[in-house]
PDB file as gemmi writes it, atoms N, CA and C in Angstrom:
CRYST1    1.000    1.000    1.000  90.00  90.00  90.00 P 1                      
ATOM      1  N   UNK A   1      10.719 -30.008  -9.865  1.00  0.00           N  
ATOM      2  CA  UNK A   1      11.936 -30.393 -10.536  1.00  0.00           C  
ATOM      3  C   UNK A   1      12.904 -31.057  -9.575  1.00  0.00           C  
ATOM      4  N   UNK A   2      12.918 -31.093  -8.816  1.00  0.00           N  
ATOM      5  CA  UNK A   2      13.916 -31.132  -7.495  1.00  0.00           C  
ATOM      6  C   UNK A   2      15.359 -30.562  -7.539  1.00  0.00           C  
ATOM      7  N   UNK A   3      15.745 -30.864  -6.549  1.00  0.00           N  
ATOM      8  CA  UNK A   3      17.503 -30.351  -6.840  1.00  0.00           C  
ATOM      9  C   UNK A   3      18.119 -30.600  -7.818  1.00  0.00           C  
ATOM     10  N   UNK A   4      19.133 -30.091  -8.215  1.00  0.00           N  
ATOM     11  CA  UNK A   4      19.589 -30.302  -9.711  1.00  0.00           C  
ATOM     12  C   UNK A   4      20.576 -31.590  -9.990  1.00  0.00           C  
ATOM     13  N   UNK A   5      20.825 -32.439 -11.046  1.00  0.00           N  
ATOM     14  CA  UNK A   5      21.277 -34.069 -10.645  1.00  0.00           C  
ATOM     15  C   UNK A   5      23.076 -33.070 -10.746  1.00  0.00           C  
ATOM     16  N   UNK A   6      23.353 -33.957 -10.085  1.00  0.00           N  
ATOM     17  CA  UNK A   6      24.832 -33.927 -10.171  1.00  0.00           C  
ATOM     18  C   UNK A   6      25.832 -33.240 -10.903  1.00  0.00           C  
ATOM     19  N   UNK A   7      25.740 -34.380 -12.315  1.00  0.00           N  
ATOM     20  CA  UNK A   7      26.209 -34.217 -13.386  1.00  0.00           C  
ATOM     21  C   UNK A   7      25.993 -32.574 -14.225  1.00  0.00           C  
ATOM     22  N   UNK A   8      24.918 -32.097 -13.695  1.00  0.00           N  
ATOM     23  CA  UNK A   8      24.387 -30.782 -14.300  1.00  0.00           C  
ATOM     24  C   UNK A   8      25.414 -29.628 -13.342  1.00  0.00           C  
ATOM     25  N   UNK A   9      25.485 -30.380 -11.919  1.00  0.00           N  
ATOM     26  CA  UNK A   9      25.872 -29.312 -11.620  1.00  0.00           C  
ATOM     27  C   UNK A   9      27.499 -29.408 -11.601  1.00  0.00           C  
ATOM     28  N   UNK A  10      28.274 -29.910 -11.841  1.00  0.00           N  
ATOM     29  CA  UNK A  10      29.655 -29.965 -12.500  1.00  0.00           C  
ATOM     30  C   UNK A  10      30.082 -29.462 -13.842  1.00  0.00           C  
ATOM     31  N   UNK A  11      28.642 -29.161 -14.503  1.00  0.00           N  
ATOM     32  CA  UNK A  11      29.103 -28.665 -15.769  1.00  0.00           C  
ATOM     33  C   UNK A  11      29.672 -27.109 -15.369  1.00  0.00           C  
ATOM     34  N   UNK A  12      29.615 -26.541 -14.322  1.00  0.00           N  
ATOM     35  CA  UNK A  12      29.886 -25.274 -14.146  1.00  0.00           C  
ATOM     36  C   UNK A  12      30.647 -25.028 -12.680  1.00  0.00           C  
ATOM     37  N   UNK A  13      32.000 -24.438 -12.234  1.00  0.00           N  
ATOM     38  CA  UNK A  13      32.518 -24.454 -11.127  1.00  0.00           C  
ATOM     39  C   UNK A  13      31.782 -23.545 -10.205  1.00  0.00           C  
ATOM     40  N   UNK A  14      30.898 -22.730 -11.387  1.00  0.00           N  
ATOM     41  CA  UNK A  14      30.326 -21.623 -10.254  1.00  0.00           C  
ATOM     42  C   UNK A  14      29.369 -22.215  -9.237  1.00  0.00           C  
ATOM     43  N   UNK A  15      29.010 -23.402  -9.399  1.00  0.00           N  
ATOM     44  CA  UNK A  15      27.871 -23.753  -9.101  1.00  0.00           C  
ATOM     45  C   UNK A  15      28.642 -24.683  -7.371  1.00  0.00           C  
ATOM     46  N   UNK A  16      29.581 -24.613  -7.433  1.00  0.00           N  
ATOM     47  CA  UNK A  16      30.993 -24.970  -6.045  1.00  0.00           C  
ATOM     48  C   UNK A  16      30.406 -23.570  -5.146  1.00  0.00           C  
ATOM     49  N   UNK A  17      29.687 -22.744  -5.223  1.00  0.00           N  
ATOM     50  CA  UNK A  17      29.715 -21.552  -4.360  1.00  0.00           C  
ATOM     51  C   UNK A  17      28.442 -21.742  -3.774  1.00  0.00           C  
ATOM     52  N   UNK A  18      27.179 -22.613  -4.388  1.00  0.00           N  
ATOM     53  CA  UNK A  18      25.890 -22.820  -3.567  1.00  0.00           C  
ATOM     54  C   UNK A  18      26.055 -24.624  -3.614  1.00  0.00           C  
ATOM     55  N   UNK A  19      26.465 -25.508  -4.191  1.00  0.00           N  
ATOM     56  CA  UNK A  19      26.558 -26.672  -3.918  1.00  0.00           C  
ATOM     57  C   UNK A  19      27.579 -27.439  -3.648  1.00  0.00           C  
ATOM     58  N   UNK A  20      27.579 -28.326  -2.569  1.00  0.00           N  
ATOM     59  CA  UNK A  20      28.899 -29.412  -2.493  1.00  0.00           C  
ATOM     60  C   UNK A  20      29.115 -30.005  -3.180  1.00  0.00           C  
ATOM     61  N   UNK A  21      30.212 -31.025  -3.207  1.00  0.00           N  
ATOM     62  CA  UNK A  21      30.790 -31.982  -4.228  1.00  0.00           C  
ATOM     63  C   UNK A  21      29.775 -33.531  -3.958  1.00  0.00           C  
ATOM     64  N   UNK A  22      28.714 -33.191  -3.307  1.00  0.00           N  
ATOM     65  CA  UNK A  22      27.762 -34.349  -3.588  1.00  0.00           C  
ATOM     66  C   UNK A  22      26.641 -33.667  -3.963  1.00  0.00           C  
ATOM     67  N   UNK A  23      26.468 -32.142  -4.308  1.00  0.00           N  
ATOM     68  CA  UNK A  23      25.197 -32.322  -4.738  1.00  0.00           C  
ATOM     69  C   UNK A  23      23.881 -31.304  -3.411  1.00  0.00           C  
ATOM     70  N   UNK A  24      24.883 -31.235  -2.515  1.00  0.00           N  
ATOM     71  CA  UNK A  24      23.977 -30.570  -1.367  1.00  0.00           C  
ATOM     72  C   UNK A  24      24.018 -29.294  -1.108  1.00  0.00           C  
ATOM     73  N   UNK A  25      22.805 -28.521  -0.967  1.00  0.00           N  
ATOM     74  CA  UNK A  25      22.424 -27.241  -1.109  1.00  0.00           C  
ATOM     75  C   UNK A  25      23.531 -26.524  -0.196  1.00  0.00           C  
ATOM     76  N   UNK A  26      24.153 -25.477  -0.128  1.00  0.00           N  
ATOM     77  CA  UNK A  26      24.981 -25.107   1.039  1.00  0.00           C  
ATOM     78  C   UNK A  26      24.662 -23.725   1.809  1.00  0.00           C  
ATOM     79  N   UNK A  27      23.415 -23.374   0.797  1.00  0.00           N  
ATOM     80  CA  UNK A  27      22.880 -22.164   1.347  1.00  0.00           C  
ATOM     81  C   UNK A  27      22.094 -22.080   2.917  1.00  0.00           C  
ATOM     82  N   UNK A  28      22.587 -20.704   3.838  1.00  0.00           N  
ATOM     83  CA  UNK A  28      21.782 -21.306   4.996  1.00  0.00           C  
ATOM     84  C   UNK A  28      19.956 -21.443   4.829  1.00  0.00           C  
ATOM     85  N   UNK A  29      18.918 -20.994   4.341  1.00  0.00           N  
ATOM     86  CA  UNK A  29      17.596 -20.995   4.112  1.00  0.00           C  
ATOM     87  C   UNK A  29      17.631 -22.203   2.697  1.00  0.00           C  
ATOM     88  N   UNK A  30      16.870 -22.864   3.886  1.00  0.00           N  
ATOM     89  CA  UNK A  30      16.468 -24.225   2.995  1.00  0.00           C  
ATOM     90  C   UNK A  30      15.697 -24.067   1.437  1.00  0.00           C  
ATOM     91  N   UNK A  31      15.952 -25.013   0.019  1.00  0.00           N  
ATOM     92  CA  UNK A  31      15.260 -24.815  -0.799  1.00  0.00           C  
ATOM     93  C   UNK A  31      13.719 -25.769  -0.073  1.00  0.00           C  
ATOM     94  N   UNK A  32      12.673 -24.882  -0.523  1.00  0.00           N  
ATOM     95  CA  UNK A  32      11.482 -25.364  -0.696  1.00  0.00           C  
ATOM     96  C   UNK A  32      11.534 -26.632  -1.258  1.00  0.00           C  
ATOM     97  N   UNK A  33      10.636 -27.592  -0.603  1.00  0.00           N  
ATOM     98  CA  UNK A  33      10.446 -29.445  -0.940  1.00  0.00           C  
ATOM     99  C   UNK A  33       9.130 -29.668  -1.858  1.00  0.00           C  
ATOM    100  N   UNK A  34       8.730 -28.668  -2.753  1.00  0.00           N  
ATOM    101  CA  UNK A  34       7.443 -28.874  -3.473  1.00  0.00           C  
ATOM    102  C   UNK A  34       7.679 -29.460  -4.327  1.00  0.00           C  
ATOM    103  N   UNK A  35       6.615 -30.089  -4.825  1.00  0.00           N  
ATOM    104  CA  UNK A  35       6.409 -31.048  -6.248  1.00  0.00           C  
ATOM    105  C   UNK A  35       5.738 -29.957  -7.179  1.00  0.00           C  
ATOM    106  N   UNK A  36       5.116 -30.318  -8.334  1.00  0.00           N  
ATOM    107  CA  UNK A  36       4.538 -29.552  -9.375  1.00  0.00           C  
ATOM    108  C   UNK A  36       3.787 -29.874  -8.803  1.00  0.00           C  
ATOM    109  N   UNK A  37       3.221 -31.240  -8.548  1.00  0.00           N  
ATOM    110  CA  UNK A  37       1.783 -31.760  -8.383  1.00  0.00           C  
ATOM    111  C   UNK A  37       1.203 -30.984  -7.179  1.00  0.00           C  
ATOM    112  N   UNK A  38       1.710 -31.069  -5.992  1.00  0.00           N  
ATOM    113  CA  UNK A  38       1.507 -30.104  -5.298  1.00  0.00           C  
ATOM    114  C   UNK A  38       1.216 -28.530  -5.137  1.00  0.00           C  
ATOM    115  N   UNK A  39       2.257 -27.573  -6.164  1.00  0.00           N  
ATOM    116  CA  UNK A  39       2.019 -26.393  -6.098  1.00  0.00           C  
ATOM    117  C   UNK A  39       1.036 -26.233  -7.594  1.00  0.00           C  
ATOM    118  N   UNK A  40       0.384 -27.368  -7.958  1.00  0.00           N  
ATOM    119  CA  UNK A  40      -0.782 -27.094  -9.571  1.00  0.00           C  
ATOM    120  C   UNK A  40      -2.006 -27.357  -8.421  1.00  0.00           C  
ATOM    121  N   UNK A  41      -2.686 -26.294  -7.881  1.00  0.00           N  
ATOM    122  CA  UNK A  41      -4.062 -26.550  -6.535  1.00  0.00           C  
ATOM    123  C   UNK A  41      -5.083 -26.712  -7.638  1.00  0.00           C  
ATOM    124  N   UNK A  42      -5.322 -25.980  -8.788  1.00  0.00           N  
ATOM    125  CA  UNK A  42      -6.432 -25.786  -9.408  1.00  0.00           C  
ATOM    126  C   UNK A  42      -7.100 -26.669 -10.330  1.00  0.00           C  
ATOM    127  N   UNK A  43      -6.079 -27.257 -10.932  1.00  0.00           N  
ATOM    128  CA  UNK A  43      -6.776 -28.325 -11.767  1.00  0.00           C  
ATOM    129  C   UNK A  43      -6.965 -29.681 -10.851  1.00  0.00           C  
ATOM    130  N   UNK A  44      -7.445 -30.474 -11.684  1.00  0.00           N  
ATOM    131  CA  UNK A  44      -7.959 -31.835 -11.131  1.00  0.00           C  
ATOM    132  C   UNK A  44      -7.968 -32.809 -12.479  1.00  0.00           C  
ATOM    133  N   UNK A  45      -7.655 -33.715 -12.151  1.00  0.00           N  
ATOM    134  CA  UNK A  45      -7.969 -35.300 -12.995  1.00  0.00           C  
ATOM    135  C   UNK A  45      -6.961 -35.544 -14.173  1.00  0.00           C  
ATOM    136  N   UNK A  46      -7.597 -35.682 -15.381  1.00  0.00           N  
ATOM    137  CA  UNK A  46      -7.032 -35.929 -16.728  1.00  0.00           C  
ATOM    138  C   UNK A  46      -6.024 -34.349 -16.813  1.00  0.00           C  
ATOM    139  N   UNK A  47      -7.278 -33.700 -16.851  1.00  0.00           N  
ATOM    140  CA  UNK A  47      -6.554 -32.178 -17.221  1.00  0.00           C  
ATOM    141  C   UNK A  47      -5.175 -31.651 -16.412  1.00  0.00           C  
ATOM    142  N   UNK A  48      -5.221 -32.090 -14.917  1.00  0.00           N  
ATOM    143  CA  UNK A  48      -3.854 -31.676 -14.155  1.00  0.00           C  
ATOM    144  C   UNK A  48      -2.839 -32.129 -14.849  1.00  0.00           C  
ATOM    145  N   UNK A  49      -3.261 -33.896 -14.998  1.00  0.00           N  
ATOM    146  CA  UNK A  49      -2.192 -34.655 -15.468  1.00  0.00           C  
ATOM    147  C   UNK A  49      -1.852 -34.295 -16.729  1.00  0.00           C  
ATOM    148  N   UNK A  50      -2.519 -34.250 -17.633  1.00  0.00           N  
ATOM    149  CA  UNK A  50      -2.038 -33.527 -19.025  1.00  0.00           C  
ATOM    150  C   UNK A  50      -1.254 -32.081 -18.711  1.00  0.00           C  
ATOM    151  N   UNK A  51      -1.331 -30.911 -17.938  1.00  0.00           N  
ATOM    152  CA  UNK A  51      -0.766 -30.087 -17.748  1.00  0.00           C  
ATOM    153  C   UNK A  51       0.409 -30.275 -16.987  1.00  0.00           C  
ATOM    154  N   UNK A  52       0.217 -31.494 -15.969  1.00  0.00           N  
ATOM    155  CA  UNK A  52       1.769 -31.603 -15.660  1.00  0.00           C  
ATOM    156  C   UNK A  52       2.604 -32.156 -16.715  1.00  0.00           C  
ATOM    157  N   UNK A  53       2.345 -32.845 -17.273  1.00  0.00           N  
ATOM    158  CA  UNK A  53       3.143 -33.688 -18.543  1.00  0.00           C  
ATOM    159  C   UNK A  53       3.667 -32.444 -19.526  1.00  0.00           C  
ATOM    160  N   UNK A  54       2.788 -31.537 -19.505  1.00  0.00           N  
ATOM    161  CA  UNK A  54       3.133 -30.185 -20.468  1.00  0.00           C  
ATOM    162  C   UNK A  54       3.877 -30.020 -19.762  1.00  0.00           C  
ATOM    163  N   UNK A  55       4.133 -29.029 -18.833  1.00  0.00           N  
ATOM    164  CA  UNK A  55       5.269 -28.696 -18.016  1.00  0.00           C  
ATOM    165  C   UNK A  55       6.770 -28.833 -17.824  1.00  0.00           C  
ATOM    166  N   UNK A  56       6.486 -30.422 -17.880  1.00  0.00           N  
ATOM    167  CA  UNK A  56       7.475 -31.109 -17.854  1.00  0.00           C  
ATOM    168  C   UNK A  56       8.152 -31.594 -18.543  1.00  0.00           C  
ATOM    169  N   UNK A  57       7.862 -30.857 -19.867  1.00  0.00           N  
ATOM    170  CA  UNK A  57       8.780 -30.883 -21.321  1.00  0.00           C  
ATOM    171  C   UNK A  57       9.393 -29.936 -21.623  1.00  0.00           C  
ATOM    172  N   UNK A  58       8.947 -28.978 -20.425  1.00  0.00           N  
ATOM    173  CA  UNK A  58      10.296 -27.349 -20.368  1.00  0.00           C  
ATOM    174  C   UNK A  58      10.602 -27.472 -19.636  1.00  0.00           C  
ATOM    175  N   UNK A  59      10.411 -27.841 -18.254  1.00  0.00           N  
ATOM    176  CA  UNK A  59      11.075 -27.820 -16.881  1.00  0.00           C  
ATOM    177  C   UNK A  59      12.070 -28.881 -16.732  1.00  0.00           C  
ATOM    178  N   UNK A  60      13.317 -28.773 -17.579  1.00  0.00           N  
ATOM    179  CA  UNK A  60      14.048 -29.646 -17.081  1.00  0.00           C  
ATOM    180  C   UNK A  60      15.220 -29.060 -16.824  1.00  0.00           C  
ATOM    181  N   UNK A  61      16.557 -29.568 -15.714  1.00  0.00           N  
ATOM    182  CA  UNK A  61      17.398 -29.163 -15.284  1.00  0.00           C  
ATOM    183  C   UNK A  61      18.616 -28.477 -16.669  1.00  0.00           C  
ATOM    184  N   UNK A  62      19.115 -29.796 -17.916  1.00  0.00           N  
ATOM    185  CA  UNK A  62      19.788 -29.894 -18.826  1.00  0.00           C  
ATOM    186  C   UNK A  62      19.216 -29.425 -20.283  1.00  0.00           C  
ATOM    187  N   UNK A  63      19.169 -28.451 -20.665  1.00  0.00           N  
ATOM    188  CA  UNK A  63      18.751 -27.937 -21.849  1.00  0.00           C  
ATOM    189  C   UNK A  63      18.567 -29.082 -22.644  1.00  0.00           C  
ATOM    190  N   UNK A  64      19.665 -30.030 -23.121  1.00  0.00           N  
ATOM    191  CA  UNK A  64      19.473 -31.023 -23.988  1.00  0.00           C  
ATOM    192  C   UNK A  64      17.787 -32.204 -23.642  1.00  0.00           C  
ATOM    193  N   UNK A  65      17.517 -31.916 -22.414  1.00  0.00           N  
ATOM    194  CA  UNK A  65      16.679 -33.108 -22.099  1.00  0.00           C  
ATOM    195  C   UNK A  65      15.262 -32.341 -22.416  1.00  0.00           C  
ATOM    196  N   UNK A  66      15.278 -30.981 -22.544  1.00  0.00           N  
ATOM    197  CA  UNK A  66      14.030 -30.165 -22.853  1.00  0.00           C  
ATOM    198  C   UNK A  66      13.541 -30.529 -23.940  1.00  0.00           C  
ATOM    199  N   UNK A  67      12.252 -30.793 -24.348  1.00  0.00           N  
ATOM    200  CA  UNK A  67      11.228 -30.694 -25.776  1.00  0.00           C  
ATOM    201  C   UNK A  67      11.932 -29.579 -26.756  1.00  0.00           C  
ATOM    202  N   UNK A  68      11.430 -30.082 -27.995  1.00  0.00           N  
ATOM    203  CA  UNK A  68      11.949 -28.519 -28.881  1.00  0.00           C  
ATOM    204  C   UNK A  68      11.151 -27.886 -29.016  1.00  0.00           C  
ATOM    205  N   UNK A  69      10.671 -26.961 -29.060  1.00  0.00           N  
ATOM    206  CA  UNK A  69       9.393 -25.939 -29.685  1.00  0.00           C  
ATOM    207  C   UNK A  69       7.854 -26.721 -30.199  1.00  0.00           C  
ATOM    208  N   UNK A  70       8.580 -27.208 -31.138  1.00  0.00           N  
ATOM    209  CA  UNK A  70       7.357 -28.115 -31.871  1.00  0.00           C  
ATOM    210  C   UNK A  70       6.870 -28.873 -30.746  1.00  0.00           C  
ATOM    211  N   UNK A  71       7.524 -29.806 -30.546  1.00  0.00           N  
ATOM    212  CA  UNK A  71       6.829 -30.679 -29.577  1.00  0.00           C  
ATOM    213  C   UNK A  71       5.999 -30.010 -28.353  1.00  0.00           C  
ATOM    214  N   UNK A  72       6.549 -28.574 -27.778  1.00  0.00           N  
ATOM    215  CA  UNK A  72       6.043 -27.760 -26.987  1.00  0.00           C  
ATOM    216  C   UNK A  72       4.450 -27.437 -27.713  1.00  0.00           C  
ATOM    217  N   UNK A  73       4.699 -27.072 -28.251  1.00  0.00           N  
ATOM    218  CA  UNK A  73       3.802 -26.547 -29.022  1.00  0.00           C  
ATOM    219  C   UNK A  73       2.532 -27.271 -29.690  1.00  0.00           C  
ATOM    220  N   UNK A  74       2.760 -28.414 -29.449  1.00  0.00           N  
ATOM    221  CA  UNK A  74       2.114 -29.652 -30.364  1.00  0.00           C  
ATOM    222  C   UNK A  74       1.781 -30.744 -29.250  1.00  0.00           C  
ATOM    223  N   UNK A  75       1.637 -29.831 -27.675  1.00  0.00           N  
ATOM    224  CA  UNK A  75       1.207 -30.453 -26.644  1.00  0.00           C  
ATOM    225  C   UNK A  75      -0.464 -30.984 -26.506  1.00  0.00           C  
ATOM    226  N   UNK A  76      -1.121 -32.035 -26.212  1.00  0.00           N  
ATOM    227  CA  UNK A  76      -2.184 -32.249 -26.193  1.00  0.00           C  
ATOM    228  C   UNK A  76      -2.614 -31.408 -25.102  1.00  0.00           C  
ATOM    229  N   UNK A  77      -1.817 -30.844 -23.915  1.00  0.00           N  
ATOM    230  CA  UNK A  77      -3.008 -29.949 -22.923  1.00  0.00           C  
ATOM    231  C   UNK A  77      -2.985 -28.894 -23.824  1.00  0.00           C  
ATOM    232  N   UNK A  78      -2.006 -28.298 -24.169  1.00  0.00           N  
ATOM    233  CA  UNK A  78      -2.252 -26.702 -25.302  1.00  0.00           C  
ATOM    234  C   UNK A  78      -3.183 -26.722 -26.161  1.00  0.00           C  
ATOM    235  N   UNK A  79      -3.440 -27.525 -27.138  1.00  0.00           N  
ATOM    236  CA  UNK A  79      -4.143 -27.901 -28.079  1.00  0.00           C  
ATOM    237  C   UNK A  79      -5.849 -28.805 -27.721  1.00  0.00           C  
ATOM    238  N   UNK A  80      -6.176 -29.076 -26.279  1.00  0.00           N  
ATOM    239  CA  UNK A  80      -7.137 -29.610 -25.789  1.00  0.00           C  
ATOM    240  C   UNK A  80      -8.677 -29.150 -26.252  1.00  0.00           C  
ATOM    241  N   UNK A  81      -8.513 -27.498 -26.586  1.00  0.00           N  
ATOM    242  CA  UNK A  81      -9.483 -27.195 -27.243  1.00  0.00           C  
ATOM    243  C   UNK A  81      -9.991 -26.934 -28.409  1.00  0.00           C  
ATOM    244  N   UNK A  82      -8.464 -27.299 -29.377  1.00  0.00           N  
ATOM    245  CA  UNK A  82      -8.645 -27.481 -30.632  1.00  0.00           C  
ATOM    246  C   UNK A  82      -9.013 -28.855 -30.914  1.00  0.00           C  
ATOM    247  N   UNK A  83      -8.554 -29.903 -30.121  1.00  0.00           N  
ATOM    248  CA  UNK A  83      -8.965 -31.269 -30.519  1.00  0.00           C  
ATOM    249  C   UNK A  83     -10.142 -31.370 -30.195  1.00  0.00           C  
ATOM    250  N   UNK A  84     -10.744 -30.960 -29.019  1.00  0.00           N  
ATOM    251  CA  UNK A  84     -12.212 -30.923 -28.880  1.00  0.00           C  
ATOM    252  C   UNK A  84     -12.897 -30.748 -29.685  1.00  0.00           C  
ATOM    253  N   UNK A  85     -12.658 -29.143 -30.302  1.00  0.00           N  
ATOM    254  CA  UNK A  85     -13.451 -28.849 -31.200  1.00  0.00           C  
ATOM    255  C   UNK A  85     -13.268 -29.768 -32.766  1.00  0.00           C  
ATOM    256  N   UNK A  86     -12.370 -30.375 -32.983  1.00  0.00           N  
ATOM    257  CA  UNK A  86     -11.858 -31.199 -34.148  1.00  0.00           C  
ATOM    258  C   UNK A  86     -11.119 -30.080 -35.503  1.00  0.00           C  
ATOM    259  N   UNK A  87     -10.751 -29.297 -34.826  1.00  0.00           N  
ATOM    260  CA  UNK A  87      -9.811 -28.327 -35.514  1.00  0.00           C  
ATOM    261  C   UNK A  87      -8.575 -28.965 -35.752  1.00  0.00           C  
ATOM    262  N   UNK A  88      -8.067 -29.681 -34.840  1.00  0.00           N  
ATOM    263  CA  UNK A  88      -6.773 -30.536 -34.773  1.00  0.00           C  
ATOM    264  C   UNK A  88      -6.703 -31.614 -34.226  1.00  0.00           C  
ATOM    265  N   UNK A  89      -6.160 -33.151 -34.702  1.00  0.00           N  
ATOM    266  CA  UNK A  89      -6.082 -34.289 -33.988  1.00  0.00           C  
ATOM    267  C   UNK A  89      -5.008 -34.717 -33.423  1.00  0.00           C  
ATOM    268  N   UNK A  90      -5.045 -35.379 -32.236  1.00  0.00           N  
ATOM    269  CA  UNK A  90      -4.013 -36.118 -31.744  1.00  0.00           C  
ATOM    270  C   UNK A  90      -2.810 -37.108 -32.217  1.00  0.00           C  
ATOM    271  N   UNK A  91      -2.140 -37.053 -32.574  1.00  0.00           N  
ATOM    272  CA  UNK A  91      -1.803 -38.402 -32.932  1.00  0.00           C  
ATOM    273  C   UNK A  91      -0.674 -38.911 -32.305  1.00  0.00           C  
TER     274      UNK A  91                                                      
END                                                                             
């Protein structure tokens, strides 16, 4: 996800007690620099990439920018083995 954008973090003053007025961590122990792609070791290929794309319809900083349920839910990696089997199609 990376650090949180800006704008997110002004929505709240509390957030003046771990970040500066640009945005920079102020805690002394550094946040971790990982990607998803990086900390997902197990999968590989189509399937990672479809699971990161899942992911990344809840993992967002601003509630508003998150998927709703349905769309969560109505993910092609979630559903990968229902479309296989032709229980359910893509569209």
């Amino acid at each position: 996800m990376g650090p949180p954008p800006l704008g997110y973090l002004q929505r709240s003053e509390k957030s003046k007690l771990f970040w500066d007025d640009e945005g920079e961590w102020k805690g002394d122990v550094p946040i971790p620099e990982t990607t998803l792609e990086l900390a997902e070791a197990r999968l590989q290929g189509e399937e990672k990439d479809l699971f990161l794309t899942f992911m990344r319809k809840m993992l967002q900083w601003k509630p508003e920018d998150r998927k709703n349920l349905e769309e969560v839910f109505m993910d092609e990696w979630l559903l990968a083995d229902l479309i296989e089997a032709g229980v359910v199609t893509c569209d």
